[in-house]
C-alpha positions as CSV (number, residue, x, y, z in Angstrom):
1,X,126.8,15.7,184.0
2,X,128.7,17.8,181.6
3,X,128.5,17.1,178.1
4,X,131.6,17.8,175.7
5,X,129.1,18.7,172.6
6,X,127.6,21.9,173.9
7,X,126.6,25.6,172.7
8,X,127.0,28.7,174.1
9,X,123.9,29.9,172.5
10,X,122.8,27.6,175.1
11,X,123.7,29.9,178.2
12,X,125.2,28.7,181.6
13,X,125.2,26.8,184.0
14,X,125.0,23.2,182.3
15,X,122.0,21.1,182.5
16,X,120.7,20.5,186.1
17,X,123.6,22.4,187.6
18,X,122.7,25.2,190.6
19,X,123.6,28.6,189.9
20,X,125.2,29.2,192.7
21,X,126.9,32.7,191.0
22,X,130.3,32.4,193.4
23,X,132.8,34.9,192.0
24,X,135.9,34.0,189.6
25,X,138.7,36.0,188.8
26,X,140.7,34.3,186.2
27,X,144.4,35.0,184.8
28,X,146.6,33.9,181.7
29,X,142.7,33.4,180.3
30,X,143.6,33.1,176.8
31,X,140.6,32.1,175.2
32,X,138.8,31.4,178.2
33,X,138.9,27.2,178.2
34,X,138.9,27.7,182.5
35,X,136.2,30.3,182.3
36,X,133.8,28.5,180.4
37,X,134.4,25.2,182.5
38,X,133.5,27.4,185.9
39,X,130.6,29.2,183.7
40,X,129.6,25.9,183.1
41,X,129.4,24.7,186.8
42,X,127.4,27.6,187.8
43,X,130.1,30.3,188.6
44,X,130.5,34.0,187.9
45,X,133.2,34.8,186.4
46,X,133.9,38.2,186.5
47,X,136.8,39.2,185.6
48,X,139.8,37.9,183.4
49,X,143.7,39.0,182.2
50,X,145.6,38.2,179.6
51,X,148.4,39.6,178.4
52,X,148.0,39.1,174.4
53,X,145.8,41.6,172.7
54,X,144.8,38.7,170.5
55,X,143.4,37.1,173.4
56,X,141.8,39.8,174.5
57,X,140.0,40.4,172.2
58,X,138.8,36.6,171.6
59,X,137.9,36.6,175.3
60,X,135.6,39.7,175.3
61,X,134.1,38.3,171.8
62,X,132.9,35.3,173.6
63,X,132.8,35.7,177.1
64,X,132.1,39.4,177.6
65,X,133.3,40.1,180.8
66,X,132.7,42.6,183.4
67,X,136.4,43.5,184.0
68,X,139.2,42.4,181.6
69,X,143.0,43.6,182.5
70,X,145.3,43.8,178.9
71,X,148.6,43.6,181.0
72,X,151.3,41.3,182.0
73,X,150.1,39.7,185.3
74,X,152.6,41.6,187.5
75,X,151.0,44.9,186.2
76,X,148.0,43.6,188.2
77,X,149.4,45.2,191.1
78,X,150.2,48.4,190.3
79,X,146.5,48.9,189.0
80,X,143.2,50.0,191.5
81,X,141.5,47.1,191.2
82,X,137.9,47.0,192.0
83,X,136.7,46.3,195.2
84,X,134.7,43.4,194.3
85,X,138.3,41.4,193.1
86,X,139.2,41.7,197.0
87,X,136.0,39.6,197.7
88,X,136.4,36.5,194.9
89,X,135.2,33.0,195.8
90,X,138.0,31.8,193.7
91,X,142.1,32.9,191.6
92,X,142.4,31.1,189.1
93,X,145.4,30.7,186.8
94,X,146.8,29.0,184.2
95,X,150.4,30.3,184.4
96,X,152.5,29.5,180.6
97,X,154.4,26.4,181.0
98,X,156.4,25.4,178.0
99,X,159.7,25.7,180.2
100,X,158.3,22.9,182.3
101,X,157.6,20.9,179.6
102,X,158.9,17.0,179.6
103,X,159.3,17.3,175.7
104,X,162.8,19.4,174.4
105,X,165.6,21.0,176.4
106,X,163.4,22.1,179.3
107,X,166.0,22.9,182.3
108,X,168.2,24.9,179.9
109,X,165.1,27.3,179.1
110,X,164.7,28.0,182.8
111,X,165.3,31.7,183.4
112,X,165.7,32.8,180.1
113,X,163.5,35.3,178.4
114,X,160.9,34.4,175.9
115,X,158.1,35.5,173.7
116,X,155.3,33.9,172.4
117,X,153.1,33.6,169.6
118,X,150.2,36.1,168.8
119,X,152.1,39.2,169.9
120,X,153.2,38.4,173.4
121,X,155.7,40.3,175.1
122,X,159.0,38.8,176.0
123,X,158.6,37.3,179.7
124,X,160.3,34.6,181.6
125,X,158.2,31.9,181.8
126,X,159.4,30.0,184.8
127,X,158.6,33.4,186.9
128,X,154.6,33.4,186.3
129,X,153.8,31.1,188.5
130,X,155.5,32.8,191.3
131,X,154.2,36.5,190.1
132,X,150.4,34.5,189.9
133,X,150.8,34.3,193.7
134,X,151.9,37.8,194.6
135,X,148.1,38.5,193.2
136,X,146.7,36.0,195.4
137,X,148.8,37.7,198.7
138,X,147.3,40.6,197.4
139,X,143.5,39.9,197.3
140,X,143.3,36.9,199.5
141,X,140.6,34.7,197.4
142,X,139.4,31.8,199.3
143,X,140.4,29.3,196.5
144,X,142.9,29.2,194.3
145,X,143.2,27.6,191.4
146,X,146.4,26.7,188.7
147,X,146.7,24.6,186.3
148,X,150.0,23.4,184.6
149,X,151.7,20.6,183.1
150,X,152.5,17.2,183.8
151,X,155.9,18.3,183.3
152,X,156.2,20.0,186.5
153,X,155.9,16.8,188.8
154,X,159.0,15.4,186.8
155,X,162.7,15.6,187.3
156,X,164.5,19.3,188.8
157,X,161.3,21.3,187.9
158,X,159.8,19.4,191.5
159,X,162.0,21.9,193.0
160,X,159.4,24.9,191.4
161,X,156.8,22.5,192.7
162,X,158.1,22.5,196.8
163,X,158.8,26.6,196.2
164,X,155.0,27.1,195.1
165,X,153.8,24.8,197.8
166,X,155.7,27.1,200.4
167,X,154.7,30.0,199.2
168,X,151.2,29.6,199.3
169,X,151.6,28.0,202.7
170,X,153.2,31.1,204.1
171,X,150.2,32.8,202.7
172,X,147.7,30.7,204.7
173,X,146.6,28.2,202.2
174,X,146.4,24.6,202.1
175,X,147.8,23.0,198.7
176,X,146.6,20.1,197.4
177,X,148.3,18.7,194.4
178,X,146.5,17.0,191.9
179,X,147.3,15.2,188.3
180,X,144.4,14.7,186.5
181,X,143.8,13.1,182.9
182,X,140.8,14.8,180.8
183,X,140.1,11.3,179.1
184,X,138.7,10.2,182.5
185,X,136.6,13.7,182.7
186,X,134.1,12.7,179.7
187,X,136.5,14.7,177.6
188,X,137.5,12.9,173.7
189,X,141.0,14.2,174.7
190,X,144.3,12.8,176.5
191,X,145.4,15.9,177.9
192,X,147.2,15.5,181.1
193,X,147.6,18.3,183.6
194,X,149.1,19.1,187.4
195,X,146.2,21.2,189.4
196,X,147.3,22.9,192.3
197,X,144.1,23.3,194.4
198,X,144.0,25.5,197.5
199,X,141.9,26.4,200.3
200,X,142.2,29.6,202.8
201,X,143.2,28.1,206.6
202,X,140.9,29.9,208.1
203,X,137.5,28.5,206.4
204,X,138.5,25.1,208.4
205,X,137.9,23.5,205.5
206,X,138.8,19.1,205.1
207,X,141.1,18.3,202.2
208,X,139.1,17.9,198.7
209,X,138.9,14.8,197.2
210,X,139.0,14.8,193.4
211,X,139.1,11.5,191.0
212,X,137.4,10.8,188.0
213,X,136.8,7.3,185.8
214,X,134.5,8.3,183.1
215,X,134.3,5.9,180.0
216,X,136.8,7.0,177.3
217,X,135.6,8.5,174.1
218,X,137.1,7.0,171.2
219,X,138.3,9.6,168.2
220,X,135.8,7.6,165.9
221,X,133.1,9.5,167.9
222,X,134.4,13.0,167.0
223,X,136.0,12.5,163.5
224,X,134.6,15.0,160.8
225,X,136.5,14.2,157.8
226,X,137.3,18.2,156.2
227,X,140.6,18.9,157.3
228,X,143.4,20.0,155.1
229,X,145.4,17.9,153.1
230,X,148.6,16.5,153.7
231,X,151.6,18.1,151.5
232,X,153.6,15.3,148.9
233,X,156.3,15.0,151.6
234,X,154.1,14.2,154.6
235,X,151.5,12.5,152.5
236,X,154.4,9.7,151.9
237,X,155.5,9.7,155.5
238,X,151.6,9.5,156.5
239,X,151.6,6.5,153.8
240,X,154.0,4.6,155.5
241,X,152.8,5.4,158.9
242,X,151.2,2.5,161.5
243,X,147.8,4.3,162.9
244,X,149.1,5.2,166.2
245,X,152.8,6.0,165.3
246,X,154.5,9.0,164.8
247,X,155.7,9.9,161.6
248,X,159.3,9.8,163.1
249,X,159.2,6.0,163.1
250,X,159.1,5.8,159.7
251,X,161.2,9.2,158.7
252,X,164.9,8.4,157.8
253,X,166.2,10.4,160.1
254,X,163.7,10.1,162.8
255,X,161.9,13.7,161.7
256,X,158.7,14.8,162.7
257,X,158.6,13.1,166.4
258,X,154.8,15.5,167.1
259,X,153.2,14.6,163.8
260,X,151.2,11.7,164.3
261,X,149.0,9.5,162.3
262,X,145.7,8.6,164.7
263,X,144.2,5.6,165.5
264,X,140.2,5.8,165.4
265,X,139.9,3.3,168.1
266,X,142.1,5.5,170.4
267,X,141.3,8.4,172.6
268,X,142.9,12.1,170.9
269,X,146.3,12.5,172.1
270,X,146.7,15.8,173.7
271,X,146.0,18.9,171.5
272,X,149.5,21.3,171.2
273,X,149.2,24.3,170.4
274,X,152.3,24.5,168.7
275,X,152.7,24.4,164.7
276,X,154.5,21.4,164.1
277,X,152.5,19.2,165.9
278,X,150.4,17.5,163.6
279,X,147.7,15.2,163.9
280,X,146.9,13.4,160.9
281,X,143.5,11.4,160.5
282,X,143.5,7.9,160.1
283,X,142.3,6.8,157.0
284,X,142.9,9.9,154.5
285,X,146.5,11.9,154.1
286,X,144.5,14.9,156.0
287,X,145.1,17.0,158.6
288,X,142.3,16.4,161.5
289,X,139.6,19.0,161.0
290,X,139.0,22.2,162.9
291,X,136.0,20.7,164.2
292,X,137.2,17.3,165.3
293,X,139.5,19.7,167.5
294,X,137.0,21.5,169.0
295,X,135.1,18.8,170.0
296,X,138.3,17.1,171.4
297,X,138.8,19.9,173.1
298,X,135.0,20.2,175.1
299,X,135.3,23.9,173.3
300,X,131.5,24.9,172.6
301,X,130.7,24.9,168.8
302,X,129.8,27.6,168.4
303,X,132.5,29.5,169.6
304,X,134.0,32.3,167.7
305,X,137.4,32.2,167.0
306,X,137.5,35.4,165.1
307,X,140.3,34.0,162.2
308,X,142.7,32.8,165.1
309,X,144.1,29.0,164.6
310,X,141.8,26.7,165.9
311,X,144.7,24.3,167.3
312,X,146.3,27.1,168.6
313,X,143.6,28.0,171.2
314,X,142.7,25.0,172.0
315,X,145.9,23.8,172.7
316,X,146.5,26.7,174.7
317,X,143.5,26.3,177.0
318,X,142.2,24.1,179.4
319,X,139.2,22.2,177.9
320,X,136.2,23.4,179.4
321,X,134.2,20.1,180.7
322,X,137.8,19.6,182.4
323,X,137.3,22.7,184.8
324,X,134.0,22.2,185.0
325,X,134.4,18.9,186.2
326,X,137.1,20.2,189.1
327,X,135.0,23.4,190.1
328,X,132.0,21.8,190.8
329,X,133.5,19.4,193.1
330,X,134.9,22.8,194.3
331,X,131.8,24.0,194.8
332,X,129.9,21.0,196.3
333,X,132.9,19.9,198.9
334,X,134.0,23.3,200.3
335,X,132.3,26.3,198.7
336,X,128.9,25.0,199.4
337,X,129.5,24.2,203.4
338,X,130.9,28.1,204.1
């Protein structure tokens, strides 16, 4: 239904999908992986925020939206907002989540302040989520909409889990929790994620139900072999490398846990947006190209990322095919019977 090669020269919806034009206001857009994916399935989406001016301006490059808010999300509120945000089909949100992260020191980040790449201002991290739903008290969307990470179902950060779910209760939403893996979506990507998906009391609405088994898409189907060469030091490690490993397994010391040397026969493991996670091809000492990437991530190709790192953005975002493939089942189990 929803193919990960595509072009937005193409325009929306996708192939043989209605468009059905109900409203989206999306947050934390970054480069606008959630807006394509509900562009995709036949939504409007008409408004977006981001705090980074980086990703501003990314966003408007490609998407250019009707309303886009430069702030931190809790500025939201102290802004007039247009009337038509107080009349949106669906909030969506993809709150930052490295503090719930299963990899590194994740509890002891909790509460502290931090600032990203790309010119972010320092936030707390572990407080967006909770800000996110002060919007959504605020304009009372009949969906809502977050995505996060796997991370978040694991260990103490369950406790952030049972506080969201309670909070949106009190609001008068139903919460369904959902972990989904874009490698069942049609989606050349392993890329778990935790999608919190929410419904308005009063639209009487029956619980969704949302599972996916497409056929996985082996990295031998996306490879395009002009990435960047390996330097001396990781070209050795990459040398001694099993396809599959990480380069730790093979480092003296156990270095370089996130750099990993693929397997061609395997699905993409999931894209990072940080720097020192590396994913090597498998049969040359190079770097996996920009364009391998963006297929892996269902990001359209010809997308314009305007000199930003490639890996960055799509690591950042959710792939597109992935939200399309959640928001039309949004659309054809609750939006379409109101």
């Amino acid at each position: 239904m929803f193919n990960y090669k595509w072009y937005l020269k193409d325009g929306y919806p996708a192939k043989n999908i209605e468009n059905h034009k109900h409203k989206v206001f999306t947050t934390f857009a970054c480069g606008g992986g959630s807006s394509m994916g509900y562009k995709l399935a036949g939504y409007d989406v008409i408004a977006a925020n981001d705090i980074d001016p980086k990703m501003a301006k990314i966003y408007k490059e490609n998407h250019n939206p009707k309303y886009f808010f430069e702030c931190p999300i809790k500025d939201l509120l102290n802004k007039k907002l247009p009337k038509e945000l107080y009349d949106i089909d669906i909030l969506d949100g993809s709150p930052p989540c490295s503090t719930f992260s299963i990899a590194g020191k994740r509890e002891k980040k909790w509460g502290k302040k931090y600032k990203f790449r790309e010119g972010q201002a320092i936030q707390i991290l572990d407080d967006l989520f909770f800000q996110f739903i002060k919007i959504a008290k605020e304009l009372k969307p009949k969906i809502i909409i977050a995505e996060n990470v796997k991370g978040m179902l694991a260990g103490n950060a369950k406790g952030y889990v049972l506080e969201i779910k309670e909070q949106l209760n009190e609001l008068g939403y139903v919460v369904q929790v959902f972990l989904l893996n874009a490698a069942t979506m049609g989606i050349p990507q392993k890329r778990e994620r935790v999608f919190f998906i929410c419904r308005r009391n009063n639209l009487n609405l029956l619980d969704i139900k949302i599972s996916f088994d497409n056929k996985s898409i082996p990295l031998k189907e996306i490879l395009i072999d002009n990435g960047k060469k390996l330097n001396n030091t990781k070209e050795e490690l990459w040398n001694k490398c099993d396809n599959g490993k990480s380069f730790s397994t093979v480092h003296k010391k156990g270095n370089y846990f996130n750099s990993i040397k693929l397997n061609k026969n395997k699905v993409l493991p999931t894209i990072t947006a940080s720097r020192g996670g590396l994913l090597a091809h498998p049969d040359i000492p190079y770097r996996i190209s920009n364009e391998t990437l963006i297929l892996g991530s269902s990001f359209p190709l010809d997308y314009n990322f305007i000199g930003i790192d490639v890996k960055y953005i799509v690591g950042m975002s959710v792939p597109p095919v992935m939200m399309a493939q959640i928001s039309y089942q949004v659309y054809k189990q609750w939006l379409n019977k109101l």
